[in-house]
Backbone as CSV, one residue per row, in Angstrom:
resi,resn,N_x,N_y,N_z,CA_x,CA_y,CA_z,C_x,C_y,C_z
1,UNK,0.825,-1.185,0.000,0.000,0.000,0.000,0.867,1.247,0.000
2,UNK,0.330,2.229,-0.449,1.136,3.738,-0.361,1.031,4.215,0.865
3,UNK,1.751,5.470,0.981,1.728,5.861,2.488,0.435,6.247,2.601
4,UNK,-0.427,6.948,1.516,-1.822,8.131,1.337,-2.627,6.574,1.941
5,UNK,-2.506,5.544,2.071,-3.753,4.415,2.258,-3.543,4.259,3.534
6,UNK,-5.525,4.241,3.611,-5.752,4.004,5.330,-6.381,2.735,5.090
7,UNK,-6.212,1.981,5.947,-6.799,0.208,6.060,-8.197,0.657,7.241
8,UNK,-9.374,0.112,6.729,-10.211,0.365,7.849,-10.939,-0.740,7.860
9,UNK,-11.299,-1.590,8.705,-12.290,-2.967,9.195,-13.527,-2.421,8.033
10,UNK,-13.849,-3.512,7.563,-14.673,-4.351,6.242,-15.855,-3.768,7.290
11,UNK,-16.916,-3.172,6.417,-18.661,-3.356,7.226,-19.085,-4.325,7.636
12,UNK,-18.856,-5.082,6.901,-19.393,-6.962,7.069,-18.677,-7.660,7.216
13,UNK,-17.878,-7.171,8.508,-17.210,-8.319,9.403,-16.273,-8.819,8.051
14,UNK,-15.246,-9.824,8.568,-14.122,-10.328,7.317,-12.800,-9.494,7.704
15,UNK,-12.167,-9.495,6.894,-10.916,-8.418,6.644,-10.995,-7.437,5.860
16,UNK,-9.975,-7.130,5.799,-10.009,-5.687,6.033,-9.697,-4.737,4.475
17,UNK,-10.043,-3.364,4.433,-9.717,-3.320,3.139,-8.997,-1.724,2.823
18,UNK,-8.561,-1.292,1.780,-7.624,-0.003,1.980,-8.423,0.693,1.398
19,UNK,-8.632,1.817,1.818,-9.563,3.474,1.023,-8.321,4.040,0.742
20,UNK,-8.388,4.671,-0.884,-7.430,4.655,-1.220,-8.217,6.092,-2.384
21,UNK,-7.925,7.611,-2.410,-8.336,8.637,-2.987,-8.946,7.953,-4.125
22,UNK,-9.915,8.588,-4.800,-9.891,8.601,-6.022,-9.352,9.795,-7.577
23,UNK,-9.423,9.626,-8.075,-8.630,9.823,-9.003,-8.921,11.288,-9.796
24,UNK,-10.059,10.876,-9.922,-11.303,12.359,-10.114,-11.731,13.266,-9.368
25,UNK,-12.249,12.809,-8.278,-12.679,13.860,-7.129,-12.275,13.828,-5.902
26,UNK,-11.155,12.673,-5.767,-9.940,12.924,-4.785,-10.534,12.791,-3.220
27,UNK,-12.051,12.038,-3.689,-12.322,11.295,-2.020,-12.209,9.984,-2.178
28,UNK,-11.961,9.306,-0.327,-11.841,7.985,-0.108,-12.732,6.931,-0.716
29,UNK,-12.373,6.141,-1.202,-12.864,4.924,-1.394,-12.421,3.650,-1.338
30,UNK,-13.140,2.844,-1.444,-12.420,1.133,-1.355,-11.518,0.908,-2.569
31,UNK,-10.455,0.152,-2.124,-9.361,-0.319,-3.113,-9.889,-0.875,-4.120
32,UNK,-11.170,-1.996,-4.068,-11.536,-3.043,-4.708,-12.866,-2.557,-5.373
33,UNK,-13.111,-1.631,-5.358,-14.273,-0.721,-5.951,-13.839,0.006,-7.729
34,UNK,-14.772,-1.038,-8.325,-15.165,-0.809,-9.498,-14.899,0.415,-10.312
35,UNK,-16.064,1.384,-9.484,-15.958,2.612,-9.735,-15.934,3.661,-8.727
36,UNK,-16.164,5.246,-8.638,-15.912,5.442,-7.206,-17.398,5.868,-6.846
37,UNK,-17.879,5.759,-5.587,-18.994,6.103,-5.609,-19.225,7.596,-5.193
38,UNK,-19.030,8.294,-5.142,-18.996,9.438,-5.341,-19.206,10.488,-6.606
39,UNK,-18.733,9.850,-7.476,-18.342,10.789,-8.984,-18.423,9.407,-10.397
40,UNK,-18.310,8.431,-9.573,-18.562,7.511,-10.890,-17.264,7.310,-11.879
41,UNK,-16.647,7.863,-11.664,-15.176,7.775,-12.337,-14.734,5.942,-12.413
42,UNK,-14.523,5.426,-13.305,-14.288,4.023,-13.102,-12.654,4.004,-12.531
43,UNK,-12.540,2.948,-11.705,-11.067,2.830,-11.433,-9.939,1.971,-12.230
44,UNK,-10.460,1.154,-12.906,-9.590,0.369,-13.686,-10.148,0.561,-15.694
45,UNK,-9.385,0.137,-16.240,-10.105,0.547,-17.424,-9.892,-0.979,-17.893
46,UNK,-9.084,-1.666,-17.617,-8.765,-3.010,-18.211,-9.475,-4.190,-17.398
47,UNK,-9.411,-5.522,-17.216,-10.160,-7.041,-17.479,-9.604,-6.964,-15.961
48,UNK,-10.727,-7.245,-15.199,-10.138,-8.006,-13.889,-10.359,-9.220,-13.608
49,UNK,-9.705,-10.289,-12.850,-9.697,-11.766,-12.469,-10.880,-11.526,-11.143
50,UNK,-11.848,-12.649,-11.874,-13.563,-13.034,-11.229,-13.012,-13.565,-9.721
51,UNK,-11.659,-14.242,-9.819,-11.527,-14.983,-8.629,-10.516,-13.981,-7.358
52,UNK,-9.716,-13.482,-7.895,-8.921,-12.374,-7.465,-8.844,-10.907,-7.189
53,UNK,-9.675,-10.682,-8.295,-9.620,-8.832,-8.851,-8.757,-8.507,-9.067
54,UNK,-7.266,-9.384,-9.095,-6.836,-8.469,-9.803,-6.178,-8.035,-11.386
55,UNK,-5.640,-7.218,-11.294,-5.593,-7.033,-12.836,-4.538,-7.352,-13.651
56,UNK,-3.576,-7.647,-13.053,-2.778,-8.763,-13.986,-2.912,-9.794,-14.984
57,UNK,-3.848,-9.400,-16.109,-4.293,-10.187,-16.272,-3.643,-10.622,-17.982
58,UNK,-3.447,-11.728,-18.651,-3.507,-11.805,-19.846,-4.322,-12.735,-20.449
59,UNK,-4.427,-12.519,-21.720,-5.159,-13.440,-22.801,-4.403,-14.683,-22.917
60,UNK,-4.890,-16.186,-23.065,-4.178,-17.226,-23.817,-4.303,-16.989,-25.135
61,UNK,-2.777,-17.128,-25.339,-2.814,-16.615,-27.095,-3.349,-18.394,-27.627
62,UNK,-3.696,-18.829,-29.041,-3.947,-19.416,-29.712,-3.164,-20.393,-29.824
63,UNK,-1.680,-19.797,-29.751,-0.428,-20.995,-30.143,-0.215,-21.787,-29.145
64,UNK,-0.459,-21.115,-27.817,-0.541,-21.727,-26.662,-1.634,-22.931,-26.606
65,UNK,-3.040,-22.823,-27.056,-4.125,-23.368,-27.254,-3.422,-25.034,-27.743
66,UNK,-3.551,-24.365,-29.190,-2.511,-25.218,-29.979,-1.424,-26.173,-29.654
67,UNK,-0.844,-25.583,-28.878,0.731,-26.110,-28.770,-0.278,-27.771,-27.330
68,UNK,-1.200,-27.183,-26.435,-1.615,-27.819,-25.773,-2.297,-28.920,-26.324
69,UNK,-3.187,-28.439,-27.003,-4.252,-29.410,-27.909,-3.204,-30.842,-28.369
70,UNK,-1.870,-30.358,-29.128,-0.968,-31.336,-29.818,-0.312,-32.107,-29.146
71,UNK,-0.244,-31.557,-27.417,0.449,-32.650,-26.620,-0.050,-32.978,-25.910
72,UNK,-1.237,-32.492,-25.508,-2.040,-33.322,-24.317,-3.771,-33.820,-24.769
73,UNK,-3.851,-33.305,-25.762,-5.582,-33.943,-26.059,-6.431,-33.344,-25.534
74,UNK,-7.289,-34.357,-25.836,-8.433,-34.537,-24.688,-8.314,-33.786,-23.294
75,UNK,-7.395,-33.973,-22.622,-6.875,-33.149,-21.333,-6.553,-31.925,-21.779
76,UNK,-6.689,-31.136,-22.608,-6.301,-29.710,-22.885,-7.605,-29.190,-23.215
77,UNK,-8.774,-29.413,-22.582,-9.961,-29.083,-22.849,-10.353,-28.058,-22.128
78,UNK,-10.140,-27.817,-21.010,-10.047,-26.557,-20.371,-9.198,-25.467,-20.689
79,UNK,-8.459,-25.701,-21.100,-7.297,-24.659,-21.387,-8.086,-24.143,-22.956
80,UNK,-8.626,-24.739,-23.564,-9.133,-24.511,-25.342,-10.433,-23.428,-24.804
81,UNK,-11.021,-23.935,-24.143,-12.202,-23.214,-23.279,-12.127,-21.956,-23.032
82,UNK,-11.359,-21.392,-22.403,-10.794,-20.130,-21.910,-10.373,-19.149,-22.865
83,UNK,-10.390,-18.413,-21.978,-9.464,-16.647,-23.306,-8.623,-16.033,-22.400
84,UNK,-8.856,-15.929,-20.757,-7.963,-15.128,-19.927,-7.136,-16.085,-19.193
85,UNK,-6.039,-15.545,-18.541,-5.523,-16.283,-17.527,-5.040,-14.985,-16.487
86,UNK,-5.184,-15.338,-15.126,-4.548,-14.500,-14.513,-3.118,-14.666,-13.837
87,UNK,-2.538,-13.664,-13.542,-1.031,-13.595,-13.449,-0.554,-14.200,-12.082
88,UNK,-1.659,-13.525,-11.379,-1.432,-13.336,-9.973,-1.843,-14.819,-9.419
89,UNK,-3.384,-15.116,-9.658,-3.777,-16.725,-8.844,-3.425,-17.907,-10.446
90,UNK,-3.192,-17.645,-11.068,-3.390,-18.816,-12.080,-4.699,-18.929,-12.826
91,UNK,-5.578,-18.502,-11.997,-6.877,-18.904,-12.602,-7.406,-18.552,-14.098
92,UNK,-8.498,-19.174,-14.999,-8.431,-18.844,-16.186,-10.015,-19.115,-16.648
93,UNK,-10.261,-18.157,-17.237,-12.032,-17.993,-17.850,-11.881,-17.194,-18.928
């Protein structure tokens, strides 16, 4: 986190999360917030991970597809399935 981030206890019980300015109208909001609620300004412009959020994210290119399909088959059926993978957990949709 930056020094500007304050960590404050989750509403609904859990852990915890960082308010962190926004970008546009330069009030607090949640790290993990979409957009800000205040001004509506979106915070990310690119693909976030369903399982993670975060945004590390890339495409499986085709050759990759490919290269799987030719050595594993049948077992490369999930991987053919997909378009993203994320950086951070692995995960892929």
């Amino acid at each position: 986190m930056k020094e500007a981030d304050t960590v404050v206890a989750h509403p609904q019980g859990g852990g915890k999360m960082a308010l962190i300015p926004c970008k546009a109208c330069g009030k607090e909001i949640s790290s993990e917030a979409d957009a800000c609620i205040h001004c509506g300004q979106p915070m990310t412009a690119g693909i976030r991970c369903p399982n993670c959020r975060a945004t590390d994210v890339g495409k499986i290119s085709a050759v990759s597809k490919i290269g799987s399909a030719a050595l594993l088959g049948i077992f490369s059926v999930g991987k053919l399935t997909k378009t993203y993978q994320c950086k951070s957990c692995g995960y892929k949709w």
